[in-house]
C-alpha positions as CSV (number, residue, x, y, z in Angstrom):
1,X,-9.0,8.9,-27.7
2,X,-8.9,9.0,-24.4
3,X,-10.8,11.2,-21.6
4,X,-8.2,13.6,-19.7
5,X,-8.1,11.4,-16.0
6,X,-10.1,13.9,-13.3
7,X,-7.5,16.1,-11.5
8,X,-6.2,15.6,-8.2
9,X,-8.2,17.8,-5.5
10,X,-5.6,21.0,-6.2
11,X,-6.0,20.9,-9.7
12,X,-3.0,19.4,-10.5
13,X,-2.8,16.1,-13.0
14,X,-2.4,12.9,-11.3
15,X,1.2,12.2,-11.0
16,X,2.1,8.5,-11.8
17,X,5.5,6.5,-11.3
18,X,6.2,3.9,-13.8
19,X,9.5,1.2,-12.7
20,X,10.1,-1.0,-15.3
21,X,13.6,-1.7,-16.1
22,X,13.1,-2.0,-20.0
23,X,13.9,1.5,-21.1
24,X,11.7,1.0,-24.3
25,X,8.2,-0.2,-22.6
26,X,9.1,2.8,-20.2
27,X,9.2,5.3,-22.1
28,X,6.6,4.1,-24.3
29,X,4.3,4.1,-21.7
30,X,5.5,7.3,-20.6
31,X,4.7,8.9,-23.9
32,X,1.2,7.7,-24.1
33,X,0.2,8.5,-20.2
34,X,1.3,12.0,-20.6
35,X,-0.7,12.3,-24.2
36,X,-3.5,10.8,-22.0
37,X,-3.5,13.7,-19.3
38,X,-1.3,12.0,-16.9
39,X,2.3,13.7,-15.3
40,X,4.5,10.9,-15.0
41,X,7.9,10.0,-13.8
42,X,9.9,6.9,-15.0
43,X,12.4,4.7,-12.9
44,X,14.4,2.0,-13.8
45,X,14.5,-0.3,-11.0
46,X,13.5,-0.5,-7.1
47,X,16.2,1.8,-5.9
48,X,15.6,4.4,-7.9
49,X,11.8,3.8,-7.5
50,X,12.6,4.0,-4.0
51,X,14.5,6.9,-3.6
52,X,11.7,9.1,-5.7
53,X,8.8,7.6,-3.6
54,X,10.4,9.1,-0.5
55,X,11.0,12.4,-1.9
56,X,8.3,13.1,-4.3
57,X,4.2,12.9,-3.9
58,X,2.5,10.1,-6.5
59,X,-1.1,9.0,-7.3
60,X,-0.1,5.7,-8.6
61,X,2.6,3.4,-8.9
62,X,2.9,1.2,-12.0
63,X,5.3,-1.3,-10.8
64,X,6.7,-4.0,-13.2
65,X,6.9,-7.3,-11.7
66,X,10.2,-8.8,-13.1
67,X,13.3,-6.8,-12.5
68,X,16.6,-7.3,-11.7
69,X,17.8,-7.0,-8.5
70,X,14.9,-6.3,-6.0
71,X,11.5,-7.4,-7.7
72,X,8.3,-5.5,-7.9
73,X,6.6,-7.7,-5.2
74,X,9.3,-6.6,-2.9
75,X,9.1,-3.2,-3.9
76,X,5.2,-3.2,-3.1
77,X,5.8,-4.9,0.0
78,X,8.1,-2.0,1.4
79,X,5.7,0.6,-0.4
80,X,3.2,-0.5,1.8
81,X,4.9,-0.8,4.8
82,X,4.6,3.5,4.5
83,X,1.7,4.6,2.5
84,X,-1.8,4.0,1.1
85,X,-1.1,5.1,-2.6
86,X,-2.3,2.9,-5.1
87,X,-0.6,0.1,-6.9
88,X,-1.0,-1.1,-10.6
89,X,1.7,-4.4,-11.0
90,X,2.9,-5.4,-14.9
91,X,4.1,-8.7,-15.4
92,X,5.2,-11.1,-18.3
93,X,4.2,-13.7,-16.6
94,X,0.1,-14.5,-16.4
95,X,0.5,-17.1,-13.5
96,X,-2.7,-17.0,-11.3
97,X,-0.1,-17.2,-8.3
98,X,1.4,-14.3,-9.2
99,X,-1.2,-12.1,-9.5
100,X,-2.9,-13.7,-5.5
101,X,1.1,-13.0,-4.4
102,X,0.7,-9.1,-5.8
103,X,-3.2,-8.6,-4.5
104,X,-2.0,-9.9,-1.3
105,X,0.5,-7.1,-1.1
106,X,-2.1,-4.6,-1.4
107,X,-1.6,-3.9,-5.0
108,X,-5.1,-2.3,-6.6
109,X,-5.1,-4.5,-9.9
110,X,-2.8,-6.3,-11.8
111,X,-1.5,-6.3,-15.8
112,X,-0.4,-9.1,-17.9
113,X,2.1,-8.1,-20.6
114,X,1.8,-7.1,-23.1
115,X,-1.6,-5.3,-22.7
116,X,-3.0,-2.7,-25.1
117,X,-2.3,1.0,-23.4
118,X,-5.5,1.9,-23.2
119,X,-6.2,-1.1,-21.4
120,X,-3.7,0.2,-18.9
121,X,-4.7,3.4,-18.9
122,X,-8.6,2.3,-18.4
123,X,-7.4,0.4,-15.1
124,X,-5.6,3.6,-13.8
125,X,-8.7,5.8,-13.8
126,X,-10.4,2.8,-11.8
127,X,-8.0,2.8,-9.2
128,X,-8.2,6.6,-8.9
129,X,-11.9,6.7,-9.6
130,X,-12.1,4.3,-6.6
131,X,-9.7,6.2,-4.3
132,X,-11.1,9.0,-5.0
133,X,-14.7,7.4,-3.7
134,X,-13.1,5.7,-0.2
135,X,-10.9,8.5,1.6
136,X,-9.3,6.8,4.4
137,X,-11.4,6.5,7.4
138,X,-11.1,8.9,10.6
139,X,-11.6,6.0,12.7
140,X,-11.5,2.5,12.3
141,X,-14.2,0.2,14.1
142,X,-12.4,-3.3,15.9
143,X,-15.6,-5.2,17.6
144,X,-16.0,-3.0,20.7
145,X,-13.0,-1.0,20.0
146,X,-12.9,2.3,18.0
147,X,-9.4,3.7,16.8
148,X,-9.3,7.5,16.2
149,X,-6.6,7.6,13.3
150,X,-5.5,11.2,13.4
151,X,-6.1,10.9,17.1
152,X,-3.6,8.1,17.7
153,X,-6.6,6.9,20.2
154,X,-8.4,3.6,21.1
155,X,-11.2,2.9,23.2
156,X,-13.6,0.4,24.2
157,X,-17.2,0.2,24.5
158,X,-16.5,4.4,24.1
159,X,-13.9,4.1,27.0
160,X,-10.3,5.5,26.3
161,X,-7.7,3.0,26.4
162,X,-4.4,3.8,27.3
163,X,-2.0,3.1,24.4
164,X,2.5,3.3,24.5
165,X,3.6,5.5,22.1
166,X,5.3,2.9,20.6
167,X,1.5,1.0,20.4
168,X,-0.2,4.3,18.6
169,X,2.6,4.5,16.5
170,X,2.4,0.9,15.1
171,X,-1.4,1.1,15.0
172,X,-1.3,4.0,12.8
173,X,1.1,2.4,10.2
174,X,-1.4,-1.0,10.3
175,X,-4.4,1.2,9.8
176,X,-3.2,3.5,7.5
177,X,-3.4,0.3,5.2
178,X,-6.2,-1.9,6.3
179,X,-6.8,-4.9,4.9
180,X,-3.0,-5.0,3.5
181,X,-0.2,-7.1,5.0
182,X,2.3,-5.4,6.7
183,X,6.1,-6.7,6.8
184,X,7.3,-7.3,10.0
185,X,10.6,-5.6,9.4
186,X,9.5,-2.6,7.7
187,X,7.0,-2.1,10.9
188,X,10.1,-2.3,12.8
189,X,11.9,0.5,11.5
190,X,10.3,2.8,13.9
191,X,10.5,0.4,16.9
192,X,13.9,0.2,19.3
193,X,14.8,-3.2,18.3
194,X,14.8,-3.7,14.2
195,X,15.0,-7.2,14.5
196,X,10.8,-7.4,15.0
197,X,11.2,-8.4,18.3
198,X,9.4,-5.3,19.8
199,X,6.8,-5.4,17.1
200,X,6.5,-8.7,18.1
201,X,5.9,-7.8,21.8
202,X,3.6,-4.3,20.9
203,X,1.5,-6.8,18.8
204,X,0.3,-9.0,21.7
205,X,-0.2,-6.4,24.1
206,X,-2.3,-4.6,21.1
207,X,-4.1,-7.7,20.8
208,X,-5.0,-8.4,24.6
209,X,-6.7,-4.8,23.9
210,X,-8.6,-4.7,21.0
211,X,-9.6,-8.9,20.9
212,X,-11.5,-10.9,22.5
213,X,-9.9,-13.8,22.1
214,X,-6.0,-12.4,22.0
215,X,-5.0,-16.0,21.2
216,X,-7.3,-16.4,17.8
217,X,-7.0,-12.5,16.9
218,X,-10.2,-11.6,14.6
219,X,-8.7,-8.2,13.9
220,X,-5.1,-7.7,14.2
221,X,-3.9,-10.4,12.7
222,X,-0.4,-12.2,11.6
223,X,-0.2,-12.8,7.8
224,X,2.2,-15.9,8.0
225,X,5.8,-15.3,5.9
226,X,5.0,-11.4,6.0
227,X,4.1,-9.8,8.8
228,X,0.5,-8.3,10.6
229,X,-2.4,-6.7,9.0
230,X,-5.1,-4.7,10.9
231,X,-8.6,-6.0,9.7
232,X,-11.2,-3.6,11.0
233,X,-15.1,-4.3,10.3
């Protein structure tokens, strides 16, 4: 028997999202997560996965890998584009690429089906043991440069450093994931021109900023096929 999962910090149980398109393994899981302490919400594929993510607050997503339609790679591509909550990928497949291509995303860890629950459960209350350890950082350091996160503010050698709007705003969404590949496109969802052009154009005047070498960037770098990552020390 399993130990009930720690509670989030109001109390509440950890809320986790499970896509997987096989209505059996869902609800199976479902069954034995909420036995197991957990509240949890199903979805059948990326849409749908999509739609609740934007609405509703989770701990963890448990996103199955092979799905019709939009795939759980692209699904944690786009998750990450917005937010910092943890990712748990399933798969049939046991393919070392496969698991690099899902890391790389920013997913936490990574399942091979079929698995024994408790195996998945186990690896959930390390993610969220771990999370709950690292909060995300007020500030970042870059080298010389120090960005205040909540602050929306970067400076140099302690020296404010005028930053767009535009800038702040795309420096958040890269450091409210650090480390994590960003896609280009999703970054340019809040820019003027959603092509990536102006992402494109923010990026090297972020980068004549913050490096000291803008042509070889150390920190804010370009993750080739994907997009840019922030890599602070």
């Amino acid at each position: 028997m399993t130990t009930a999962p720690s509670p989030a910090a109001d109390g509440r149980a950890r809320h986790l999202l499970v896509v997987d398109d096989d209505d059996r393994i869902r609800d199976l899981l479902k069954e034995y997560l909420v036995r197991c302490g957990f509240r949890v919400t199903g979805a059948t594929d990326a849409a749908a996965a999509r739609r609740l993510i934007e609405s509703l607050e989770f701990d963890l997503l448990v996103l199955d890998v092979m799905m019709p339609g939009e795939d759980g790679f692209s699904l944690a591509r786009w998750v990450r584009g917005r937010q910092a909550t943890p990712i748990l990928m399933l798969t049939a497949r046991d393919a070392s690429a496969d698991r690099i291509e899902g890391l790389a995303l920013g997913a936490d860890d990574y399942l091979s089906k079929p698995f024994e629950p408790k195996e998945l459960v186990l690896r959930i209350e390390a993610i969220l043991r771990r999370t709950l350890a690292a909060p995300q950082a007020a500030s970042l350091s870059l080298g010389v440069c120090r960005f205040d996160v909540a602050r929306g503010e970067l400076s140099r050698d302690g020296a404010p450093l005028r930053l767009t709007e535009a800038e702040a705003r795309l420096l958040k969404r890269l450091a409210a994931n650090p480390h994590a590949p960003i896609d280009r496109l999703d970054l340019a969802q809040d820019a003027a021109d959603p092509t990536g052009r102006a992402v494109d154009i923010q990026v090297t005047r972020l980068r004549r900023k913050i490096e000291a070498d803008p042509k070889n960037p150390r920190y804010l770098q370009t993750v080739r096929g994907v997009g840019y990552m922030l890599a602070p020390d």
